[in-house]
Backbone as JSON, one array per atom type, in Angstrom:
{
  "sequence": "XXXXXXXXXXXXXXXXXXXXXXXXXXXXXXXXXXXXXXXXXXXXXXXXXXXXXXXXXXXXXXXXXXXXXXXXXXXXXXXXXXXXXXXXXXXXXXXXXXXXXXXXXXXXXXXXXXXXXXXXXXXXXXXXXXXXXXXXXXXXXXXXXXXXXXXXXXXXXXXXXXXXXXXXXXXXXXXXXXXXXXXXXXXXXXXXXXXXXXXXXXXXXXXXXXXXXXXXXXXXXXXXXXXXXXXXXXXXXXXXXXXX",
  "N": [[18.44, 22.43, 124.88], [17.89, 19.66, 123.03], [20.11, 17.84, 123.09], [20.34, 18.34, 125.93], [18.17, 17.62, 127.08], [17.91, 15.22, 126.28], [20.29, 14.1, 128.08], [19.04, 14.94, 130.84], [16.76, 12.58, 130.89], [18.64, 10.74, 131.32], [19.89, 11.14, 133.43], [17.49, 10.83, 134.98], [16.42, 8.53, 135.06], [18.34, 6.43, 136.15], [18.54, 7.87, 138.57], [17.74, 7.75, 142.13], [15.65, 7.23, 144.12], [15.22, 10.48, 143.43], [17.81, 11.42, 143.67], [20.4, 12.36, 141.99], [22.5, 9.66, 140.57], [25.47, 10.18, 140.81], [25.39, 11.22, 143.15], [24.47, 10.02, 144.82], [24.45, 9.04, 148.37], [25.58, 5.82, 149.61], [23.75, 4.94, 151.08], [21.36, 5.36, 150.41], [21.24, 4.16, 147.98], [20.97, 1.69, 148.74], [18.74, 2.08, 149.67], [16.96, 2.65, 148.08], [17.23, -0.12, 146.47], [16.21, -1.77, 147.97], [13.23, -1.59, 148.27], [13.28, -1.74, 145.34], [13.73, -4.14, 144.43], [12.52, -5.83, 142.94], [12.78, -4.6, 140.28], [15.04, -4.35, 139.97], [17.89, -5.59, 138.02], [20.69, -7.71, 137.95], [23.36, -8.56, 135.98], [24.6, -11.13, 136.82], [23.07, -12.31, 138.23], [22.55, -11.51, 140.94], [20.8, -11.04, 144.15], [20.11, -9.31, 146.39], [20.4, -6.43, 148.78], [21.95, -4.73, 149.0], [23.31, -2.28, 147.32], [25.97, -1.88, 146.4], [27.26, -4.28, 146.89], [26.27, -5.76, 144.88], [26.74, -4.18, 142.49], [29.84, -5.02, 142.96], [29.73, -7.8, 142.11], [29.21, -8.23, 139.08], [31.24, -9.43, 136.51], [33.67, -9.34, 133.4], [33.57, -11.66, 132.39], [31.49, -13.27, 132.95], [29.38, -11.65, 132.65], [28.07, -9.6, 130.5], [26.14, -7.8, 128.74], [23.78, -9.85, 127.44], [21.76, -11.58, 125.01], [20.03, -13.17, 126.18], [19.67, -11.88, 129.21], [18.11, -9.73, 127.89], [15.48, -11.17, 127.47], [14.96, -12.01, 129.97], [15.17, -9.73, 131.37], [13.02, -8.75, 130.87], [10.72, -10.57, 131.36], [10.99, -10.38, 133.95], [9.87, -7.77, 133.96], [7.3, -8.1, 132.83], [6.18, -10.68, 134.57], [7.54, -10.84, 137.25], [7.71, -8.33, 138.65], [6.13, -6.48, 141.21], [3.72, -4.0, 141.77], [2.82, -5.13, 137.66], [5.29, -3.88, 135.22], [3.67, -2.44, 132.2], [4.0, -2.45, 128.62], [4.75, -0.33, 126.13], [2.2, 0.18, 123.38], [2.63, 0.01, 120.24], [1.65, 2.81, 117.66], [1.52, 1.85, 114.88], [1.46, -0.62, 114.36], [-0.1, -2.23, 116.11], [1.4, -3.84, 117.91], [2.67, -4.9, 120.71], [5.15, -3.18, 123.09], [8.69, -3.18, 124.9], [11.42, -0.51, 125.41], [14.51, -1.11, 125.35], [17.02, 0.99, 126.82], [20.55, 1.92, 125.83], [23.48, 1.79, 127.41], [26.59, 2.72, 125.22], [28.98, 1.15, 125.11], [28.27, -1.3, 126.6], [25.76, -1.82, 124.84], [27.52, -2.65, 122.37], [28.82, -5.05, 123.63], [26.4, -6.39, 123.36], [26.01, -6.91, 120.8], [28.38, -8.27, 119.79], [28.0, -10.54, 120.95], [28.89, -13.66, 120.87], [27.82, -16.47, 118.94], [24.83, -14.64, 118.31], [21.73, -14.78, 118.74], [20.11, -12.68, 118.08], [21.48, -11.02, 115.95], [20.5, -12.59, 113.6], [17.72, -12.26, 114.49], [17.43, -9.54, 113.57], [18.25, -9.67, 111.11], [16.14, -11.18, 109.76], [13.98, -9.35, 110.22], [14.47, -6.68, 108.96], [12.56, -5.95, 107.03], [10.34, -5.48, 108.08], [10.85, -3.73, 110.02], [11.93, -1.39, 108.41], [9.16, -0.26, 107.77], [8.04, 0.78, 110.15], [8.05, 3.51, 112.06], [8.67, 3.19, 114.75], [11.51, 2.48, 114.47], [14.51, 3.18, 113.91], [17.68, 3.95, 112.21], [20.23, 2.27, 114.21], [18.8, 0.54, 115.36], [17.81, -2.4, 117.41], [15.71, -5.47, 117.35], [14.43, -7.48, 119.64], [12.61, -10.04, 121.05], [10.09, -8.68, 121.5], [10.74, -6.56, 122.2], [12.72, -2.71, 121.8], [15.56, -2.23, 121.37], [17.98, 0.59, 121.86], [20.82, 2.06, 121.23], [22.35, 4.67, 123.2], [24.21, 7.54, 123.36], [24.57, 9.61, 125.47], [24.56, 8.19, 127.18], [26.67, 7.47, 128.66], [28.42, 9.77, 128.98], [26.76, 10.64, 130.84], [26.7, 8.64, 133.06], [29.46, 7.22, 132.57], [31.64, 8.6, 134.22], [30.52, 8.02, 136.92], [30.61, 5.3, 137.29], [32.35, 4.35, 137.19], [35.09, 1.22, 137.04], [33.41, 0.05, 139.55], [32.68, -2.76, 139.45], [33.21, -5.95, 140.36], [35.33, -6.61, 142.39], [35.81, -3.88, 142.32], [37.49, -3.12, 140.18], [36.66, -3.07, 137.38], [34.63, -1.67, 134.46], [31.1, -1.01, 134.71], [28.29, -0.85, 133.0], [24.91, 0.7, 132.54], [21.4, -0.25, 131.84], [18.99, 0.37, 130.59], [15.23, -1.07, 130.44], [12.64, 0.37, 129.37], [8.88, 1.03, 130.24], [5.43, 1.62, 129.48], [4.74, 5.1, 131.05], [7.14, 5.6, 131.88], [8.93, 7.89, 132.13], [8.1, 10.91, 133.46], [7.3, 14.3, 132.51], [7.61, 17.71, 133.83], [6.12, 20.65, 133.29], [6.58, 24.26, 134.14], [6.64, 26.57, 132.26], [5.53, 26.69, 129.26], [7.19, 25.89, 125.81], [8.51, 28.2, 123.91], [9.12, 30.76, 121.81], [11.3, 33.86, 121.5], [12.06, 36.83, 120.56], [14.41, 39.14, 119.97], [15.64, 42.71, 118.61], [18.63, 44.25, 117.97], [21.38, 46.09, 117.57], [20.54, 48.58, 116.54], [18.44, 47.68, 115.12], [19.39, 46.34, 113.29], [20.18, 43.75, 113.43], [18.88, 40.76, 114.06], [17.15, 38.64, 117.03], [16.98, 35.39, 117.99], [15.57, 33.46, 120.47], [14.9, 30.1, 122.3], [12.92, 29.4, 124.75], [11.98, 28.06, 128.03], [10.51, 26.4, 130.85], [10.72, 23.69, 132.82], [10.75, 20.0, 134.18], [12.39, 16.79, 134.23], [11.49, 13.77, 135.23], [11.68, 10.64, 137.17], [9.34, 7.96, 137.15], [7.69, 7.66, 139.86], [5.85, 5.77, 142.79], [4.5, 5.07, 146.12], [5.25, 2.74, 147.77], [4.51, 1.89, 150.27], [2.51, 1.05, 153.31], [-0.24, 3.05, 153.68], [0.73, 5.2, 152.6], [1.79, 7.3, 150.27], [4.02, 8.1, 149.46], [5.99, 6.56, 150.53], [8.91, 4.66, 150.89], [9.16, 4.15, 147.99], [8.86, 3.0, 144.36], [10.01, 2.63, 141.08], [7.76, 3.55, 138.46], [7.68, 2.62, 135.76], [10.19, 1.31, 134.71], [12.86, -1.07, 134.55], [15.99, -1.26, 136.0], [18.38, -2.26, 134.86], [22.05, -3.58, 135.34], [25.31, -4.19, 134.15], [28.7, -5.61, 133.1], [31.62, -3.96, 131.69], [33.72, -3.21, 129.12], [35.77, -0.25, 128.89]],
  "CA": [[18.68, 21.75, 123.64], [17.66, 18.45, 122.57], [20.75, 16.96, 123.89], [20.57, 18.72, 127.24], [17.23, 17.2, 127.69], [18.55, 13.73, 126.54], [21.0, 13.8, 129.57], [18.09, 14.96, 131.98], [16.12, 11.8, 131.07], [19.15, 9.86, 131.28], [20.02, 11.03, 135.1], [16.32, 10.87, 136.09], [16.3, 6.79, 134.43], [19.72, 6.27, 136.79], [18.28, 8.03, 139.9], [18.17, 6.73, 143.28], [14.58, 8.22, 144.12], [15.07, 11.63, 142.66], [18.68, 12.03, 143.78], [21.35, 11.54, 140.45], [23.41, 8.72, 140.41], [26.43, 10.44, 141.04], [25.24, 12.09, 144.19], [23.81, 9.34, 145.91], [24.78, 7.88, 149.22], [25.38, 4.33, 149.32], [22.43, 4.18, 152.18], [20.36, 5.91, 149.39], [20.97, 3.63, 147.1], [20.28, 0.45, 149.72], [17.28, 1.93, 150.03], [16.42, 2.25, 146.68], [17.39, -1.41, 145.83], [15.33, -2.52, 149.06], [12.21, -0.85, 147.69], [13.11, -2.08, 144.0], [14.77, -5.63, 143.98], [11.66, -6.5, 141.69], [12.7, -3.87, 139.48], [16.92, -4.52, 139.2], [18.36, -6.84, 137.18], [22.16, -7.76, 138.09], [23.92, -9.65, 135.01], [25.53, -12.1, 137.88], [22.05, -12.85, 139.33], [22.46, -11.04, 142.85], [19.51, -10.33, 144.75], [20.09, -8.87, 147.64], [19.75, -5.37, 148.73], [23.43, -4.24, 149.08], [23.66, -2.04, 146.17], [27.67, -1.65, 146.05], [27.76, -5.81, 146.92], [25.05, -6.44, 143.77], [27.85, -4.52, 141.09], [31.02, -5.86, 142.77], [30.07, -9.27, 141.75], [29.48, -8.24, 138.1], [32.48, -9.79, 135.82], [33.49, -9.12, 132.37], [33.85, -13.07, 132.29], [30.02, -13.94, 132.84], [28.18, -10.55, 133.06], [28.17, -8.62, 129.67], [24.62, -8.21, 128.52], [23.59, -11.0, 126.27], [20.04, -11.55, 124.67], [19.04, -14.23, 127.73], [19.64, -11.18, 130.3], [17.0, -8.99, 127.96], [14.19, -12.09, 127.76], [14.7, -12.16, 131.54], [14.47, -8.37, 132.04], [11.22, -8.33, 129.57], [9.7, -11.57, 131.99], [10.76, -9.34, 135.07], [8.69, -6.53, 134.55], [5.93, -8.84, 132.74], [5.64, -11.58, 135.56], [7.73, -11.03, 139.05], [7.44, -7.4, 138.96], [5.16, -6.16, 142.1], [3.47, -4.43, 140.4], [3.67, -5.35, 136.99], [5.62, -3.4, 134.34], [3.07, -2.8, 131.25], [4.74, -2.56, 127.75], [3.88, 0.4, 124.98], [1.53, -0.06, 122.22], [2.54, 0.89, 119.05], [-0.03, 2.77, 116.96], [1.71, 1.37, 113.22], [1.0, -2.29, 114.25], [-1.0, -2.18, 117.24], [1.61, -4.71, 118.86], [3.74, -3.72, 122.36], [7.18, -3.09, 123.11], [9.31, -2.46, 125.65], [11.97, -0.22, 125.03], [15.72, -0.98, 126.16], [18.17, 2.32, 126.3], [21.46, 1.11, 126.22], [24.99, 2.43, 127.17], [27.01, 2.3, 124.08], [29.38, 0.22, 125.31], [26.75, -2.21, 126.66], [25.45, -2.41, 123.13], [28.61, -3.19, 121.2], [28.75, -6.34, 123.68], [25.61, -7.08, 122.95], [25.87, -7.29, 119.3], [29.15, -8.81, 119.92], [27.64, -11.62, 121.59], [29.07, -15.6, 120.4], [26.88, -16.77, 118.14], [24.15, -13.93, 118.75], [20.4, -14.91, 118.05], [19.61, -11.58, 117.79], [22.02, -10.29, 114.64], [19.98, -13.39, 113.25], [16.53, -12.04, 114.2], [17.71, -8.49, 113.15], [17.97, -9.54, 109.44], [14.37, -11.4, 109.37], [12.95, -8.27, 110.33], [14.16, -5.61, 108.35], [11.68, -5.51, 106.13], [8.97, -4.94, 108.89], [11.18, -2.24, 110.65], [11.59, 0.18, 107.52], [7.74, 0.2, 107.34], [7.43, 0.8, 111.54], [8.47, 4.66, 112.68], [9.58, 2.77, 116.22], [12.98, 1.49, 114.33], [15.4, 4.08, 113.4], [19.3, 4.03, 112.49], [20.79, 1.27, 114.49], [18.23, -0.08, 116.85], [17.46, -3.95, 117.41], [14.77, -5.73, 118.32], [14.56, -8.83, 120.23], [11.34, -10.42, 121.84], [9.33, -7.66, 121.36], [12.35, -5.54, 122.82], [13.42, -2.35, 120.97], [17.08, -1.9, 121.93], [18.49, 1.56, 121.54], [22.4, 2.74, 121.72], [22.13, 5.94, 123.74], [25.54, 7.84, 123.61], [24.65, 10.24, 126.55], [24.22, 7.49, 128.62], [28.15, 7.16, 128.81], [28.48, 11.04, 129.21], [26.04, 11.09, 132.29], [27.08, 7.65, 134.11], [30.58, 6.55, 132.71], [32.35, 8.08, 135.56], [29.71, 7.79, 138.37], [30.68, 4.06, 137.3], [33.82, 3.72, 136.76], [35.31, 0.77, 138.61], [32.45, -0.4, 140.5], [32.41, -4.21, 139.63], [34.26, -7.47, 139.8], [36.03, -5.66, 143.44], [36.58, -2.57, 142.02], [38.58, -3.54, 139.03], [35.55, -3.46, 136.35], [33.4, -0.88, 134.46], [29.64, -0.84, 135.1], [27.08, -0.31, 132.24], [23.79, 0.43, 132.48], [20.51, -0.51, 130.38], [17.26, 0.43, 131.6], [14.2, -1.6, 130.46], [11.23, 1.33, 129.87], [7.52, 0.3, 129.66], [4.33, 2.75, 129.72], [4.93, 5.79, 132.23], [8.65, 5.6, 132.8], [8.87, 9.15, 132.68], [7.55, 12.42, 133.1], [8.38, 15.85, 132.26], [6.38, 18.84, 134.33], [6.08, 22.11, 132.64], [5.95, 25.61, 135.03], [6.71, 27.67, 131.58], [6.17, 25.79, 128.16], [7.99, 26.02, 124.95], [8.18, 29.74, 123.15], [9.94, 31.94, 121.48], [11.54, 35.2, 121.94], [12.73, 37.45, 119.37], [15.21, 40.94, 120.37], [16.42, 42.96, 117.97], [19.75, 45.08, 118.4], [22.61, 47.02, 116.43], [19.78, 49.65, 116.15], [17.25, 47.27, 114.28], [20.2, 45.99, 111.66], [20.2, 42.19, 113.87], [17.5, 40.04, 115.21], [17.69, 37.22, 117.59], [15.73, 34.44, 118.23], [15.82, 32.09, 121.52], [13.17, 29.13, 122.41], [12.85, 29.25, 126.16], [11.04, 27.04, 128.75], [11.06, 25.92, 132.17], [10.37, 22.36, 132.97], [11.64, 19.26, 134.57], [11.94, 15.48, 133.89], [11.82, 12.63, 136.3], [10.94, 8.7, 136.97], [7.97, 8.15, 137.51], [7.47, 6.56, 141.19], [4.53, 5.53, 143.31], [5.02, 4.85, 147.03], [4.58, 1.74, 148.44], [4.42, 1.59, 151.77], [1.19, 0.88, 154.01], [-0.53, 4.26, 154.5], [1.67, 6.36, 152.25], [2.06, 7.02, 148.81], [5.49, 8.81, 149.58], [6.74, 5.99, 151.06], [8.86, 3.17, 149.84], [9.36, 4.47, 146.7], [8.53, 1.94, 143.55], [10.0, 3.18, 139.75], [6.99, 2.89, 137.8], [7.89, 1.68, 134.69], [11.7, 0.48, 134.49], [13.49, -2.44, 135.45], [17.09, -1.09, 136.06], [19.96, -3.55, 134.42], [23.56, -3.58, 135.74], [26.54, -5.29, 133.65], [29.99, -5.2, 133.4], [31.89, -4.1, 130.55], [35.17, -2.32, 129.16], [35.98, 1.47, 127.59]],
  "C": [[18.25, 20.29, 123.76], [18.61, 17.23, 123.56], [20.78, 16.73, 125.24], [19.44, 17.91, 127.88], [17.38, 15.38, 127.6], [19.15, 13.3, 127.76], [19.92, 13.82, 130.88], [17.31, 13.52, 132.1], [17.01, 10.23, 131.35], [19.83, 9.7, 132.87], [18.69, 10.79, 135.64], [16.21, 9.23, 136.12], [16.7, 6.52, 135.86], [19.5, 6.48, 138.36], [18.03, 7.31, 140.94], [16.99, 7.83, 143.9], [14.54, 9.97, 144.92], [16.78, 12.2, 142.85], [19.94, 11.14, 142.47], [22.42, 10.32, 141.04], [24.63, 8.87, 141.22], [26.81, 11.07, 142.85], [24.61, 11.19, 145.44], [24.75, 8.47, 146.76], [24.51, 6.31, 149.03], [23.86, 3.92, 150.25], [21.22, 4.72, 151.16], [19.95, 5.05, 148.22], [20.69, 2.11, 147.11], [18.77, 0.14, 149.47], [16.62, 2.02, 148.91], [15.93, 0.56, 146.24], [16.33, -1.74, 147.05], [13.75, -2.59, 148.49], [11.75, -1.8, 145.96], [13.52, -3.4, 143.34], [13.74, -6.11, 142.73], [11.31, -5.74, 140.18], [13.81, -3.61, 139.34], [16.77, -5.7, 139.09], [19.98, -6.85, 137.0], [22.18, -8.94, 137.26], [23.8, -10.59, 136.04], [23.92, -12.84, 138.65], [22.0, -12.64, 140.78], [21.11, -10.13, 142.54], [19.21, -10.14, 145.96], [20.19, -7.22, 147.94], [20.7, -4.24, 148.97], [23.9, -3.46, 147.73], [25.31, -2.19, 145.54], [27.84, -3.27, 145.9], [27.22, -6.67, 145.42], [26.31, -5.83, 142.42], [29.29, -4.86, 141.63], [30.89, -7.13, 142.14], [29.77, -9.6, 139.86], [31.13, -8.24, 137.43], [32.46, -9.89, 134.29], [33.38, -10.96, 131.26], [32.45, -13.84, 132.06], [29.29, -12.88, 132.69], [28.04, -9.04, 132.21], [26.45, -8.72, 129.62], [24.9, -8.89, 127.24], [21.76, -10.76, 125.87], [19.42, -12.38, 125.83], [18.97, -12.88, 128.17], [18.37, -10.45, 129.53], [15.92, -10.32, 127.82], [14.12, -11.78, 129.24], [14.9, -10.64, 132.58], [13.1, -8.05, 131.68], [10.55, -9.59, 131.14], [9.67, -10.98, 133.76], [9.69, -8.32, 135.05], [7.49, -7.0, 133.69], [5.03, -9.72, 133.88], [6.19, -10.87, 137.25], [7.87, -9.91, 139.38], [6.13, -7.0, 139.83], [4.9, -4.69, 142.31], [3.52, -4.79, 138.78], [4.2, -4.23, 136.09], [4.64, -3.57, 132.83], [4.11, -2.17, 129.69], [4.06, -0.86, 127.03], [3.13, -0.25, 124.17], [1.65, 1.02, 121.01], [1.33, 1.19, 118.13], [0.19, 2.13, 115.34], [1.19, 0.36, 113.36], [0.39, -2.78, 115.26], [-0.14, -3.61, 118.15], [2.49, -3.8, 119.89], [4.82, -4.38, 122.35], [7.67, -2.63, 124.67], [10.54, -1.87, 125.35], [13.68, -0.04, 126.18], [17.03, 0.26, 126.0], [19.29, 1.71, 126.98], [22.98, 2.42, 126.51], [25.94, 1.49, 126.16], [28.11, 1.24, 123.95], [29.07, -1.29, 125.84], [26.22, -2.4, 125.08], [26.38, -3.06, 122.45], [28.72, -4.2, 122.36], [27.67, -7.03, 123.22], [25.54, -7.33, 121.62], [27.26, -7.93, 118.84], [29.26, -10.29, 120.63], [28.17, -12.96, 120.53], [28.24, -15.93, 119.71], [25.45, -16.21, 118.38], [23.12, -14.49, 118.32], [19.88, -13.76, 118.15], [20.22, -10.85, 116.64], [21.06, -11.8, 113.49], [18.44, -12.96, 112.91], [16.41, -10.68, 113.47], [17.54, -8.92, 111.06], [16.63, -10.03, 108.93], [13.54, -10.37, 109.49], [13.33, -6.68, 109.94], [13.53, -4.72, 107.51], [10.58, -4.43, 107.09], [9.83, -3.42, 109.95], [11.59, -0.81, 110.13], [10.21, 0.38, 107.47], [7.32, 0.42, 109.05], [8.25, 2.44, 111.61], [9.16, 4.21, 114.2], [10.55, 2.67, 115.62], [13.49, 2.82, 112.89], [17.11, 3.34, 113.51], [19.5, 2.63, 112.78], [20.05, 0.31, 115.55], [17.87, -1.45, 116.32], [16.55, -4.28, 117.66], [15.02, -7.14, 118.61], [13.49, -9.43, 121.05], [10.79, -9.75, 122.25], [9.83, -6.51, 122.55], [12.63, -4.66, 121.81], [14.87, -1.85, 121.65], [18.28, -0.74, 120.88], [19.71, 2.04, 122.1], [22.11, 3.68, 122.52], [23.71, 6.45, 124.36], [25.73, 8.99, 124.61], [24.48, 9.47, 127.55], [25.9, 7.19, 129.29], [28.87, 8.49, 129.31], [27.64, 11.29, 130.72], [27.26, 10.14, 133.28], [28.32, 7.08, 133.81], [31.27, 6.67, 133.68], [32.23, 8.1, 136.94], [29.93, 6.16, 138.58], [31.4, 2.94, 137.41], [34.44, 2.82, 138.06], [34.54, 0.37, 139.43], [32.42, -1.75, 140.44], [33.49, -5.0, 139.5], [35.69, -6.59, 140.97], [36.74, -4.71, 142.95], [37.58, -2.37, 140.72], [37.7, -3.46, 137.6], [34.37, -2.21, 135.85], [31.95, -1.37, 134.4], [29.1, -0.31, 133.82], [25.83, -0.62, 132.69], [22.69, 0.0, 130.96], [19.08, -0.69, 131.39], [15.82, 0.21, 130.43], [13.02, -0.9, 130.88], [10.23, 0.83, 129.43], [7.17, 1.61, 129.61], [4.73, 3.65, 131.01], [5.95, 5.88, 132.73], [8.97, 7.12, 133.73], [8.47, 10.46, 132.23], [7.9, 13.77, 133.11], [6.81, 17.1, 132.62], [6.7, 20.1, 133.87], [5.86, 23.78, 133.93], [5.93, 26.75, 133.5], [6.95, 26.52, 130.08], [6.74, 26.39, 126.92], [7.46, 27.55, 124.45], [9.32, 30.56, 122.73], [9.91, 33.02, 121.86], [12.19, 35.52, 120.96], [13.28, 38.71, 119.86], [15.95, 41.26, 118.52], [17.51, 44.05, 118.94], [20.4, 45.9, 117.73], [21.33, 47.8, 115.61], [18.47, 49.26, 114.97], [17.71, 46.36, 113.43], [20.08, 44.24, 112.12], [18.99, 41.98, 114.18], [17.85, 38.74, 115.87], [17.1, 36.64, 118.21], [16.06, 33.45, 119.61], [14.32, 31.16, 122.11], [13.74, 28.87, 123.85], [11.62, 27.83, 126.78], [11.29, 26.59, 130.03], [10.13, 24.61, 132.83], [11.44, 21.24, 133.61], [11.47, 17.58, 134.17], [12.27, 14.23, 135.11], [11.21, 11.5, 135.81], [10.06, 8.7, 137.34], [7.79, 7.15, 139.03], [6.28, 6.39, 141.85], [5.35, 4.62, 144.83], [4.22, 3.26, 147.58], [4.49, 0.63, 149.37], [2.66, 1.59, 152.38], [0.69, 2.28, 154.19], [0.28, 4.94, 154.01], [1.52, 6.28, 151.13], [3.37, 8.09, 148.56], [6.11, 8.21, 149.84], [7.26, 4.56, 150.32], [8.69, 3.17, 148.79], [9.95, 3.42, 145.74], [9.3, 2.83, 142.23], [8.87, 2.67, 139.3], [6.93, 2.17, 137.02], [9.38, 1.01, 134.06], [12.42, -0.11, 135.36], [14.77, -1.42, 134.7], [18.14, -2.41, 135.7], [21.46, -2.94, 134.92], [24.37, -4.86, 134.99], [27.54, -4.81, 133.46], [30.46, -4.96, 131.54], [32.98, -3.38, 130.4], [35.06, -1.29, 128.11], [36.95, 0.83, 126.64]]
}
């Protein structure tokens, strides 16, 4: 279903290269951050390679997401990303985007933000986002940012999260920052129907099968490997703190 595949793209985002969130050793997820420091973004500004030490020091005091933290996830994977993060190109207006998927509680701070300059830029541009197919429902944009709620993202990772920041006392939201190539989905059996009948001809019954998978897209990059030292291709990972 639709939704089922929502969640798949929302553990592959989250992964800790290829293993879920929930399942990963802390040395797994070291080594992740070691690999990716130029591709997380801790509210609090830690940059070091201690994944568990990078969300204890998120606090609900300094480290909600605000609109600074997305400019300075957008200039991450534009500038100090190695390599860089490239954006989409929309085909309505031929300009680029990067697209932020948010946990829903992560959003409602962000649009809860102190004098927000983004519920500001949100009303100058509603004109131009009923005439764009990118901007549905409730989504924002912000420096050529589209920022999307995503209410399976709270269903995958709320309680792989629970508690993780500000020593253990603090929930954890994510918000992952996708460009071009985040992720891909491999097919062994693609989409199709099947039709049975039964009760001697009197029923019929329809099911849409398929067998496929979705992941992040990585690229290795280590000397002499392209397995090694595993890079996300296209998303800068965000960590902030926030409350159910």
């Amino acid at each position: 279903s639709m939704k089922d595949t929502e969640k798949l793209i929302i553990q592959a985002l989250a992964s800790k290269n290829g293993t879920n969130f929930a399942d990963a050793a802390e040395a797994t997820r070291d080594a992740w951050l070691a690999d990716n420091t130029d591709r997380a973004y801790f509210a609090s500004g830690y940059a070091g390679t201690d994944h568990s030490a990078g969300l204890t020091e998120q606090d609900t005091t300094n480290d909600k997401l605000t609109a600074a933290d997305i400019v300075a996830m957008k200039y991450k994977a534009l500038v100090t990303a190695s390599p860089k993060i490239r954006p989409i190109r929309s085909a309505e207006n031929g300009r680029h985007y990067f697209i932020l998927y948010c946990d829903p509680r992560v959003f409602r701070d962000l649009k809860n933000e102190s004098s927000s300059p983004i519920i500001q830029a949100q009303r100058e541009s509603v004109k131009e986002m009923e005439n764009n197919r990118l901007f549905q429902g409730g989504d924002l944009l912000w420096d050529g940012v589209i920022i999307k709620e995503v209410h399976e993202m709270y269903d995958v990772l709320g309680t792989a999260m629970a508690n993780l920041g500000d020593s253990g006392t603090v929930e954890i939201g994510c918000a992952f920052l996708c460009g071009a190539q985040a992720i891909g989905a491999a097919y062994a059996k693609r989409w199709k129907s099947v039709e049975e009948t039964f009760d001697y001809g009197d029923k019929r019954g329809v099911a849409i099968e398929a067998i496929y998978g979705i992941g992040k897209m990585q690229f290795g990059s280590a000397s002499g490997s392209d397995t090694g030292d595993l890079k996300d291709h296209g998303v800068i990972t965000g960590y902030f703190a926030t409350t159910n």
